[in-house]
PyMOL commands that place a pseudoatom at each C-alpha (Angstrom):
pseudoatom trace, name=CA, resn=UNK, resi=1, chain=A, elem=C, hetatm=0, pos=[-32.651, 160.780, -0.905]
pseudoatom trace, name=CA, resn=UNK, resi=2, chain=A, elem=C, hetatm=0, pos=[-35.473, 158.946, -1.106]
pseudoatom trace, name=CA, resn=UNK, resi=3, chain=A, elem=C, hetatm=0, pos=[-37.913, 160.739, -3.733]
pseudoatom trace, name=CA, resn=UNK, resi=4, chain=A, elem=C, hetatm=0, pos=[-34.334, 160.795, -5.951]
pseudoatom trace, name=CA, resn=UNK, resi=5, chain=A, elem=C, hetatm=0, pos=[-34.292, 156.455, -5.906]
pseudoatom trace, name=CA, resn=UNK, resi=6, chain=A, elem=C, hetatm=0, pos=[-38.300, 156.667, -6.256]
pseudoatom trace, name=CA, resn=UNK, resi=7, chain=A, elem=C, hetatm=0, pos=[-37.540, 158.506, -9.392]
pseudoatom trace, name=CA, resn=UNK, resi=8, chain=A, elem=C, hetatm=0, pos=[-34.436, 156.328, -10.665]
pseudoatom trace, name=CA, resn=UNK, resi=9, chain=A, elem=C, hetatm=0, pos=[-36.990, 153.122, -10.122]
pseudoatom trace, name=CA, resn=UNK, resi=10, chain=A, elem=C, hetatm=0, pos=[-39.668, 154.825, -11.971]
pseudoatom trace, name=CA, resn=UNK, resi=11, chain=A, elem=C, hetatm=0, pos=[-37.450, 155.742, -14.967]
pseudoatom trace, name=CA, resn=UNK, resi=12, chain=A, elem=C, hetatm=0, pos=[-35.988, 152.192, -15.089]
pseudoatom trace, name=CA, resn=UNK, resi=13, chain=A, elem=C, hetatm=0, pos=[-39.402, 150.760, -15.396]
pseudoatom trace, name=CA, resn=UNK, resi=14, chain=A, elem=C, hetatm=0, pos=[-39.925, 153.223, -18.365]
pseudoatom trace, name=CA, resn=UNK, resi=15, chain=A, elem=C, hetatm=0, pos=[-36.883, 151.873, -19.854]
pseudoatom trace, name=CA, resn=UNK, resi=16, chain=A, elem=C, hetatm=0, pos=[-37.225, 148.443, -19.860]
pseudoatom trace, name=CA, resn=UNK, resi=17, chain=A, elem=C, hetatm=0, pos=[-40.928, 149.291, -21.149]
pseudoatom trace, name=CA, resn=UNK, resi=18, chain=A, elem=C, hetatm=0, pos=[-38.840, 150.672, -23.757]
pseudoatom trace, name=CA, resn=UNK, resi=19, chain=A, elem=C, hetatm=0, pos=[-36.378, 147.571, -24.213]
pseudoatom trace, name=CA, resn=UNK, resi=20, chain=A, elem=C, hetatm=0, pos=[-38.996, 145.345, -24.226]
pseudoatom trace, name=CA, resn=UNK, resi=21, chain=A, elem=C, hetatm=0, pos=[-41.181, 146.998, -27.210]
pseudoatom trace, name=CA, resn=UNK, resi=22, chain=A, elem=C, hetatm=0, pos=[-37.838, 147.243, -28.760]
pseudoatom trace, name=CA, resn=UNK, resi=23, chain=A, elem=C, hetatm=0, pos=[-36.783, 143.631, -28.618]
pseudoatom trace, name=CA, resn=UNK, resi=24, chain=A, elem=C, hetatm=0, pos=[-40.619, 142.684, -29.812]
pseudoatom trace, name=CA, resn=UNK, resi=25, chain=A, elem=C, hetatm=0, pos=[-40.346, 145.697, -32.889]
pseudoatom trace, name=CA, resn=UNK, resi=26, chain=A, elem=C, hetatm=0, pos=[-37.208, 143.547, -33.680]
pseudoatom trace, name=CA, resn=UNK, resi=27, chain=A, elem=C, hetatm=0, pos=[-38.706, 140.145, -33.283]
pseudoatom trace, name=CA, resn=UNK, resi=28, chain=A, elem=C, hetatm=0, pos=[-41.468, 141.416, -35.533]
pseudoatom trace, name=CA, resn=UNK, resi=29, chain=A, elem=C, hetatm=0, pos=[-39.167, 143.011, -38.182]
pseudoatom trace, name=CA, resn=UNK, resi=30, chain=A, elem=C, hetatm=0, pos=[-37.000, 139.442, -37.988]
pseudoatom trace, name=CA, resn=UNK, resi=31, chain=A, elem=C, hetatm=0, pos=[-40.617, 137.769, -39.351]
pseudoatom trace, name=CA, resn=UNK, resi=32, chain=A, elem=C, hetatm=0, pos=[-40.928, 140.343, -41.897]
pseudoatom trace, name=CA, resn=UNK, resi=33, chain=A, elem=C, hetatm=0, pos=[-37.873, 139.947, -43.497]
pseudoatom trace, name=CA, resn=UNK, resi=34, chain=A, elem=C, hetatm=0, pos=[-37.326, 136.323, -43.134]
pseudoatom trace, name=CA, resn=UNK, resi=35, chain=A, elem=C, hetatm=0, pos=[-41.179, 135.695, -45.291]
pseudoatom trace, name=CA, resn=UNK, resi=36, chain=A, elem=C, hetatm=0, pos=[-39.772, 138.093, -47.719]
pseudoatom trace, name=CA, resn=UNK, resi=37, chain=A, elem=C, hetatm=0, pos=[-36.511, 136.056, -48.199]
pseudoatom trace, name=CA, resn=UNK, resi=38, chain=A, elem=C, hetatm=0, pos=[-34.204, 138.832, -47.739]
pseudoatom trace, name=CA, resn=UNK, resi=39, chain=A, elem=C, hetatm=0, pos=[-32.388, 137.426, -44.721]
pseudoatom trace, name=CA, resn=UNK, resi=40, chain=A, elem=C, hetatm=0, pos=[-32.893, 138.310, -41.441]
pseudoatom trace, name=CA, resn=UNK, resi=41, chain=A, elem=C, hetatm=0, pos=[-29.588, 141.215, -40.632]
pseudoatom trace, name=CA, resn=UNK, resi=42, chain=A, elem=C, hetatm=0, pos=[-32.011, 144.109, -39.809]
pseudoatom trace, name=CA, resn=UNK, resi=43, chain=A, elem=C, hetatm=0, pos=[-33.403, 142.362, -37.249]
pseudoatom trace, name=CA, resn=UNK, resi=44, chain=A, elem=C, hetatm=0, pos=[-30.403, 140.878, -35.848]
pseudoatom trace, name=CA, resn=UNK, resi=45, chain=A, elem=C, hetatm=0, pos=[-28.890, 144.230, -35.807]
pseudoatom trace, name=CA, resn=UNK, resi=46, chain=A, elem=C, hetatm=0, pos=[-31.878, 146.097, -33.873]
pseudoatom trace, name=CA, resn=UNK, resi=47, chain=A, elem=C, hetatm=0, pos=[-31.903, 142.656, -31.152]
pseudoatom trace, name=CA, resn=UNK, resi=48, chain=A, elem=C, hetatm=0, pos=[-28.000, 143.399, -30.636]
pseudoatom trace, name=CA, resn=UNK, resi=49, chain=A, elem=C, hetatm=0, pos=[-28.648, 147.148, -30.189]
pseudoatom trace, name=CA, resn=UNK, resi=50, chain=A, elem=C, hetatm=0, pos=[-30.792, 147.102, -27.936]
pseudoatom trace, name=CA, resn=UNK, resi=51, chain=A, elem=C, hetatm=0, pos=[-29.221, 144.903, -25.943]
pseudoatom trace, name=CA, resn=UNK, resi=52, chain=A, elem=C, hetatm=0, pos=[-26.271, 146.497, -25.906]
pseudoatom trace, name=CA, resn=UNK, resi=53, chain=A, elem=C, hetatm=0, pos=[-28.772, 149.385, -24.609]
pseudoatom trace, name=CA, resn=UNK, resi=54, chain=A, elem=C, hetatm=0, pos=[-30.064, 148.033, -21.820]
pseudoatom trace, name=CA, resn=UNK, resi=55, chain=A, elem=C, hetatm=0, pos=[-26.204, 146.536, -20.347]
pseudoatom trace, name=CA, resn=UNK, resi=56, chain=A, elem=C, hetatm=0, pos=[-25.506, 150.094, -20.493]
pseudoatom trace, name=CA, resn=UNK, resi=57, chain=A, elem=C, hetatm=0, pos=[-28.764, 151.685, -18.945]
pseudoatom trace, name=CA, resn=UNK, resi=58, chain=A, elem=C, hetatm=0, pos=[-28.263, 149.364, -16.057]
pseudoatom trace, name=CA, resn=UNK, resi=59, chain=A, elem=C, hetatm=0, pos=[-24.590, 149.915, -15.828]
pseudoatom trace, name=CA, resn=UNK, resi=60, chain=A, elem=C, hetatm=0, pos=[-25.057, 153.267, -15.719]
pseudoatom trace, name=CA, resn=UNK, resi=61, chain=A, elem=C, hetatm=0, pos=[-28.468, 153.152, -12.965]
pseudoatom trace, name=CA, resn=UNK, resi=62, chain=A, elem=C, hetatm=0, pos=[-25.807, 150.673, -11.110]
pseudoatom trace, name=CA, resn=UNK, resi=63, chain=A, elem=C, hetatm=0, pos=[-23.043, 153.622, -10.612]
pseudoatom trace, name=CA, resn=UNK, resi=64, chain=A, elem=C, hetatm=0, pos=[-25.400, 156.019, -9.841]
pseudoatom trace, name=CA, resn=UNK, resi=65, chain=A, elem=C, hetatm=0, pos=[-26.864, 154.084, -7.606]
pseudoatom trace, name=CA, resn=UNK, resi=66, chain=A, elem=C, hetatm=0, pos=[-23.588, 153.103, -5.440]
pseudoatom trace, name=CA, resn=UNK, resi=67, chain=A, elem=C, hetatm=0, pos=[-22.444, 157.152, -6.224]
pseudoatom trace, name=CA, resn=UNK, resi=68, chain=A, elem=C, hetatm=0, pos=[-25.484, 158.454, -3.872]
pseudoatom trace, name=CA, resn=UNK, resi=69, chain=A, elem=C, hetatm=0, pos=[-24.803, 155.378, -1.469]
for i in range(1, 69): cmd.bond("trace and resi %d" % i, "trace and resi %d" % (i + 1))
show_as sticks, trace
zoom trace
């Protein structure tokens, strides 16, 4: 059981690599459209996506988790 949570930990640090450049894309995007005036929903929108993301990446790495307990 042990190479199986070796592998879950290694795959979460992936994905909040992956959350992280997400919420920074977003931040970035945010900038963008608030210098070009045009309001700043498209960023909003990606920052509550992918936070919505990750709750439900851990969720789901927190039932597995207690499944193979």
């Amino acid at each position: 059981m042990d190479p199986i949570l070796t592998l879950g930990g290694y795959l979460m640090f992936f994905a909040a690599a992956a959350f992280i450049g997400a919420a920074a894309w977003a931040g970035f995007e945010t900038v963008l459209c608030y210098r070009a005036a045009r309001g700043v929903n498209v960023g909003v929108i990606r920052y509550g996506v992918t936070a919505i993301a990750a709750i439900v990446c851990t969720s789901a790495t927190a039932i597995g988790g207690w499944l193979l307990i």
